[in-house]
ROFIMI-204477 format. One record per residue (C-alpha): residue number from 1; residue in three letters; x, y, z. Coordinates in nm, 4 decimals. Example, Ala and Ser with C-alpha at 12.3 -4.5 7.8 and 13.67 -1.06 7.14 Angstrom:
<atoms>
<atom><nr>1</nr><rest>ALA</rest><u>1.2300</u><v>-0.4500</v><w>0.7800</w></atom>
<atom><nr>2</nr><rest>SER</rest><u>1.3670</u><v>-0.1060</v><w>0.7140</w></atom>
</atoms>
This chain:
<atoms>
<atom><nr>1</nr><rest>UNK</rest><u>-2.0500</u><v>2.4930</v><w>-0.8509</w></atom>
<atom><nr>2</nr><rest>UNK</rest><u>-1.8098</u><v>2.5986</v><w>-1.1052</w></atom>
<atom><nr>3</nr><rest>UNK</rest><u>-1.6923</u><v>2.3112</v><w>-1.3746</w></atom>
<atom><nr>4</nr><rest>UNK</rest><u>-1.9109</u><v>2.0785</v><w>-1.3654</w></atom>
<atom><nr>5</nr><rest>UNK</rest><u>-1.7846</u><v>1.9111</v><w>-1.6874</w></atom>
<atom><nr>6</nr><rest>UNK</rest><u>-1.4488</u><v>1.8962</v><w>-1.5386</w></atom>
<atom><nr>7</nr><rest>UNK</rest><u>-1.5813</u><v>1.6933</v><w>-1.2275</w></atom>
<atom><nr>8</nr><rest>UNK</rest><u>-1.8128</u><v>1.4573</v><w>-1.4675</w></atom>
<atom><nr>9</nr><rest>UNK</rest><u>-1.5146</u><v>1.4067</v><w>-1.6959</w></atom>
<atom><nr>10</nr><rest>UNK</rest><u>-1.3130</u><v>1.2996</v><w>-1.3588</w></atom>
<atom><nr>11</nr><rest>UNK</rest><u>-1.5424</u><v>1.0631</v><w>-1.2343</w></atom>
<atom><nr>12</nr><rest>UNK</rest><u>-1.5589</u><v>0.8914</v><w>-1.5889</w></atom>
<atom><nr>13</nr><rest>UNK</rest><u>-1.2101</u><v>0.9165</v><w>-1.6569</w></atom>
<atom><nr>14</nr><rest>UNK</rest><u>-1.1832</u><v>0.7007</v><w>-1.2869</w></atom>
<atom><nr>15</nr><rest>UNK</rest><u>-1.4482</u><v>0.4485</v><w>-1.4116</w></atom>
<atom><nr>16</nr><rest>UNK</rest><u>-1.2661</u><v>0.4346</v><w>-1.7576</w></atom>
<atom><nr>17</nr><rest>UNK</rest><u>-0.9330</u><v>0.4346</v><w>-1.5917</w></atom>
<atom><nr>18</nr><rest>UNK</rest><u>-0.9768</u><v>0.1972</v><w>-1.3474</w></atom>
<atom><nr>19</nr><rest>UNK</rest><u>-1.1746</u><v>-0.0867</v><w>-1.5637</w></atom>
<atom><nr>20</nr><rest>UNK</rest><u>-0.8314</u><v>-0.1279</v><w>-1.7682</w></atom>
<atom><nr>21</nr><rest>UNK</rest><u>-0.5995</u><v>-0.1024</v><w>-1.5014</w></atom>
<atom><nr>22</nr><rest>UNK</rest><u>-0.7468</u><v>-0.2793</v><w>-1.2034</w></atom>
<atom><nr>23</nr><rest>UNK</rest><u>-1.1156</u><v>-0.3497</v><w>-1.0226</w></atom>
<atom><nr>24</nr><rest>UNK</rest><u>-0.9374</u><v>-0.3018</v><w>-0.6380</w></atom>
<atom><nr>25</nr><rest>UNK</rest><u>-1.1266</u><v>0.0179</v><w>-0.4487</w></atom>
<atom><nr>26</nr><rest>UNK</rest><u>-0.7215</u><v>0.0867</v><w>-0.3507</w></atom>
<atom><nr>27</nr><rest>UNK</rest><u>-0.6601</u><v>0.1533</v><w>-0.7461</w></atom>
<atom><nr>28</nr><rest>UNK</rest><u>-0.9636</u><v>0.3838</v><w>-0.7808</w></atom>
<atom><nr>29</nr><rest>UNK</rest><u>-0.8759</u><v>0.5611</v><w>-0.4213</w></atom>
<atom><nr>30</nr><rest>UNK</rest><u>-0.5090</u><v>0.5743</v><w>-0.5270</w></atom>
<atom><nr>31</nr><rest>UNK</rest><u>-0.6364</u><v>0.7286</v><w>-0.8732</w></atom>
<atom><nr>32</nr><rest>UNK</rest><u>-0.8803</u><v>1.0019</v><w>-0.7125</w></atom>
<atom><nr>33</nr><rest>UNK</rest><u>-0.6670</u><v>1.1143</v><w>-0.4846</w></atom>
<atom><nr>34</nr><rest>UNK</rest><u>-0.4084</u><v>1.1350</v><w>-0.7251</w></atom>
<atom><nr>35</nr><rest>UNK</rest><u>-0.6809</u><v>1.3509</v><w>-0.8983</w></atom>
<atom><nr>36</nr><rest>UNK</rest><u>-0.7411</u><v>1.5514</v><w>-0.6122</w></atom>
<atom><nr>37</nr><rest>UNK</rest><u>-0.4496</u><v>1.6634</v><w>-0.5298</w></atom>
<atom><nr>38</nr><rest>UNK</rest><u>-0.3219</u><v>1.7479</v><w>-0.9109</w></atom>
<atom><nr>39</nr><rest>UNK</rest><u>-0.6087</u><v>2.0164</v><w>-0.8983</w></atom>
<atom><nr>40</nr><rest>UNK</rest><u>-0.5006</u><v>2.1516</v><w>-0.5825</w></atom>
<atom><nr>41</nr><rest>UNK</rest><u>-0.2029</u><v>2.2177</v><w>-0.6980</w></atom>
<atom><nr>42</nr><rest>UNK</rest><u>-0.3320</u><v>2.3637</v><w>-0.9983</w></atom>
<atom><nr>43</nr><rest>UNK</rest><u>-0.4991</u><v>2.6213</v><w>-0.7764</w></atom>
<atom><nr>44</nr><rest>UNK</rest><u>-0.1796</u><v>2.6863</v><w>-0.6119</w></atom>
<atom><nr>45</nr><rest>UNK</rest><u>0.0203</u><v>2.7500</v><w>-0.9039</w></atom>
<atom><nr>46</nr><rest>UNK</rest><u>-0.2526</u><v>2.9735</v><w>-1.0167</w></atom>
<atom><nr>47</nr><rest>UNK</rest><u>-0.3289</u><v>2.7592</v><w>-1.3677</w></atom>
<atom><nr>48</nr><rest>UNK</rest><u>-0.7232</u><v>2.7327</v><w>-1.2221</w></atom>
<atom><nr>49</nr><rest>UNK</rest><u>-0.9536</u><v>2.9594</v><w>-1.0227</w></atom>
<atom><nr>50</nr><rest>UNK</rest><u>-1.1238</u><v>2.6963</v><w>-0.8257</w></atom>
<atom><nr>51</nr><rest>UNK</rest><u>-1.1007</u><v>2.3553</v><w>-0.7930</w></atom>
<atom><nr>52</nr><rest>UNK</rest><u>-1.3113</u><v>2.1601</v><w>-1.0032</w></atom>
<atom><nr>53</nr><rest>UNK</rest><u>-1.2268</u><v>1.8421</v><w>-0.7786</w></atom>
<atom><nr>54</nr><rest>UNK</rest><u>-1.3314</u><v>2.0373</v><w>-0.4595</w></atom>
<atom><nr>55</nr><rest>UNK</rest><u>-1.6782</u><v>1.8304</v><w>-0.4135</w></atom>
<atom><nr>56</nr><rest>UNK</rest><u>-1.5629</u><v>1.4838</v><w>-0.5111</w></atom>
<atom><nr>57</nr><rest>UNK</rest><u>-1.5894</u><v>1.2349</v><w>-0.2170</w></atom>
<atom><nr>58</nr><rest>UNK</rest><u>-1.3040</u><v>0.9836</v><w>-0.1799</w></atom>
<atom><nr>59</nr><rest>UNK</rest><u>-1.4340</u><v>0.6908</v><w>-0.0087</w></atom>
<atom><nr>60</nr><rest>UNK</rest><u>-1.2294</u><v>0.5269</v><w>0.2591</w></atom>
<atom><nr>61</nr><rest>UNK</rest><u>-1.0566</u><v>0.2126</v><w>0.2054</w></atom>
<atom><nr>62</nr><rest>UNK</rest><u>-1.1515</u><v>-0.0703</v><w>0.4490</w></atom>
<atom><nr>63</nr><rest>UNK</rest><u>-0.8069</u><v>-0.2800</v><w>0.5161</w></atom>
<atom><nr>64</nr><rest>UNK</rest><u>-0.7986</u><v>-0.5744</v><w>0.6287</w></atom>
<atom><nr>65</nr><rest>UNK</rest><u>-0.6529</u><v>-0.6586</v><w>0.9286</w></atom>
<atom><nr>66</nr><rest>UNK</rest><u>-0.3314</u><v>-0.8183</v><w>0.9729</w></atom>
<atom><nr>67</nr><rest>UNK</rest><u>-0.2818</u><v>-1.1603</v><w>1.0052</w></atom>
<atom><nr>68</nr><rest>UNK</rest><u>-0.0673</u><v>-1.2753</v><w>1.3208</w></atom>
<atom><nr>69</nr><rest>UNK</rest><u>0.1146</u><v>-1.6387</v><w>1.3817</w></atom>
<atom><nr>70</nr><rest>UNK</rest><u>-0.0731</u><v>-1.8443</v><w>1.6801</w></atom>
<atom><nr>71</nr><rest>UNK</rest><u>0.1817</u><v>-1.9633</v><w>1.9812</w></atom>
<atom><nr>72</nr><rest>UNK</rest><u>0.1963</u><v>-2.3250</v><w>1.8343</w></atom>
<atom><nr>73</nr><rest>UNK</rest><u>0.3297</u><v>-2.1396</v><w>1.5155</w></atom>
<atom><nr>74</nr><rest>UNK</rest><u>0.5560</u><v>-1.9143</v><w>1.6875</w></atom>
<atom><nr>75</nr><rest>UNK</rest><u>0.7457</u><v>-2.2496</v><w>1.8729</w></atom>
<atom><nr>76</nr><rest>UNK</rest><u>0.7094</u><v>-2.4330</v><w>1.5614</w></atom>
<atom><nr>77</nr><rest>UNK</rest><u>0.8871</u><v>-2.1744</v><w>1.3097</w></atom>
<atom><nr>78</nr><rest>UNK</rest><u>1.2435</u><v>-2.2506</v><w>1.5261</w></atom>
<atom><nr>79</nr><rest>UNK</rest><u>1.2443</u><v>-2.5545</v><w>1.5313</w></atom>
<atom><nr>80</nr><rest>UNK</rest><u>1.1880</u><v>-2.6040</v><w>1.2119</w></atom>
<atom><nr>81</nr><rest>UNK</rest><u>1.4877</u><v>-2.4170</v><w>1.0950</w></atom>
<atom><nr>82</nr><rest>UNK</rest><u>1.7124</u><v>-2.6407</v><w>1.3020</w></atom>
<atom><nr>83</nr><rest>UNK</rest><u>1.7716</u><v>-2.9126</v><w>1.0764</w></atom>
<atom><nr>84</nr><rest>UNK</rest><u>1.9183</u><v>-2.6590</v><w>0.8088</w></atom>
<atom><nr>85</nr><rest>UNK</rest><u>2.2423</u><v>-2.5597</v><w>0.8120</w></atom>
<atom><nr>86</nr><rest>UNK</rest><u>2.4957</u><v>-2.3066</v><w>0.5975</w></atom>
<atom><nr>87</nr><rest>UNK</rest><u>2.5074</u><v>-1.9453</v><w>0.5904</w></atom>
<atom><nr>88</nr><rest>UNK</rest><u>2.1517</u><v>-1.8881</v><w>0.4238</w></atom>
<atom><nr>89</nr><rest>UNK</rest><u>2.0170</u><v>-2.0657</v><w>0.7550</w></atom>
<atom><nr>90</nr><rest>UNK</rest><u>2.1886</u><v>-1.8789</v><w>0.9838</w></atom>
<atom><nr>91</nr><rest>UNK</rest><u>2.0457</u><v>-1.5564</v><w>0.7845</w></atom>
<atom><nr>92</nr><rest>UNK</rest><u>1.7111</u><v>-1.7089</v><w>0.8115</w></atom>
<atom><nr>93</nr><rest>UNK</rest><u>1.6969</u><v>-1.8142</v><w>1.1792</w></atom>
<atom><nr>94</nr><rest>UNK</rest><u>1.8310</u><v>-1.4396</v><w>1.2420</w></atom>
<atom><nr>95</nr><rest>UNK</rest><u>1.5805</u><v>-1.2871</v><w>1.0149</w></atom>
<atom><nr>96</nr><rest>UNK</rest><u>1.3315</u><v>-1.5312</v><w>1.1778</w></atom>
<atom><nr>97</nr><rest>UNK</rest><u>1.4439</u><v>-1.3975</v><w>1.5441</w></atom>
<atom><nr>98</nr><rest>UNK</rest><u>1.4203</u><v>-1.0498</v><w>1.4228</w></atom>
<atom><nr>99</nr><rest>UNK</rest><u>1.0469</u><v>-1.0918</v><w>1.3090</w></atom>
<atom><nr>100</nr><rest>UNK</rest><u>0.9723</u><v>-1.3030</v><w>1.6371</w></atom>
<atom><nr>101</nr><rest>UNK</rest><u>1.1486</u><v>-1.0396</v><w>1.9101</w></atom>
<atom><nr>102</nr><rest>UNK</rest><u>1.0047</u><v>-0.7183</v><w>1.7826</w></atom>
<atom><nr>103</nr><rest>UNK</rest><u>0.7280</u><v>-0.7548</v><w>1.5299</w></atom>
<atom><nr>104</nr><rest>UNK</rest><u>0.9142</u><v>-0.5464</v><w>1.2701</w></atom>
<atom><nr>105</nr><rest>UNK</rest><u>0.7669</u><v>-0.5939</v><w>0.9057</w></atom>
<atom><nr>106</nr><rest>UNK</rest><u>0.9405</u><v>-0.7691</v><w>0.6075</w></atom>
<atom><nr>107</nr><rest>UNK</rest><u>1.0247</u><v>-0.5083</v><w>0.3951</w></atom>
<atom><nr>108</nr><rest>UNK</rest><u>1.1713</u><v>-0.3174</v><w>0.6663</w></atom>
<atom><nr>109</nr><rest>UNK</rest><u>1.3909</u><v>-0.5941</v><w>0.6818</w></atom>
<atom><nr>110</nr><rest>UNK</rest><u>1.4813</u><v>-0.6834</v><w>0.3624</w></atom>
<atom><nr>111</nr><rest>UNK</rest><u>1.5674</u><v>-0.2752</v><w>0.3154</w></atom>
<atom><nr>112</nr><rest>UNK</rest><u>1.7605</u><v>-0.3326</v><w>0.6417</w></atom>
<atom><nr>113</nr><rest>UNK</rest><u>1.9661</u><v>-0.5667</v><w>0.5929</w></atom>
<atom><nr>114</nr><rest>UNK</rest><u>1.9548</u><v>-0.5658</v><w>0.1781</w></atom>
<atom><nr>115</nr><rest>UNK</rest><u>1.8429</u><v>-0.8993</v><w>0.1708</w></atom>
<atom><nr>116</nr><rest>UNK</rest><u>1.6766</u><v>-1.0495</v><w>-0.1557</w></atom>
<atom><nr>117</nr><rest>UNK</rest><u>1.3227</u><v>-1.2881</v><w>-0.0131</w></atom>
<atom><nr>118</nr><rest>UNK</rest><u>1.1260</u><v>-1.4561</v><w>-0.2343</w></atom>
</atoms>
């Protein structure tokens, strides 16, 4: 039970920390593990003795789950992009079948195929 202050100090830096920056859980879970894992590695490199951070609970993130296109949206989505025409179409009804025929996420995509979407 070894640096107690060290641990207190943590948990109000977080509070601090995370009032300025942002009120999402994923930028106070993002923050204490970042926290974690600095004193962990100050154990490794030998700077501490123990790790003050050892006892302090992360708690999990709840995601939400992803959002999918219904079949009427699916059919819809081609069509759509029919009455467009010119190179940027063609991109999109190829990005479009990309998405459609294997699920594959946006940025994957974009990275990909170094395409600018916005």
């Amino acid at each position: 039970m070894a640096h107690h202050w060290v641990t207190a100090l943590a948990d109000k830096v977080i509070i601090l920390t995370c009032r300025e920056i942002s009120r999402l859980p994923a930028s106070l879970h993002r923050l204490m593990t970042a926290m974690q894992r600095f004193f962990i590695w100050e154990c490794q490199t030998g700077r501490l003795i123990e790790n003050p951070a050892r006892e302090m609970r992360i708690p999990r993130l709840h995601r939400k789950p992803p959002v999918f296109l219904s079949d009427a949206e699916i059919t819809r989505l081609p069509k759509e992009l029919q009455e467009y025409t010119g190179n940027v179409a063609q991109r999109d009804r190829i990005v479009l079948e990309i998405f459609l025929g294997t699920g594959i996420r946006l940025q994957v995509v974009t990275e990909v195929y170094g395409l600018e979407i916005g």
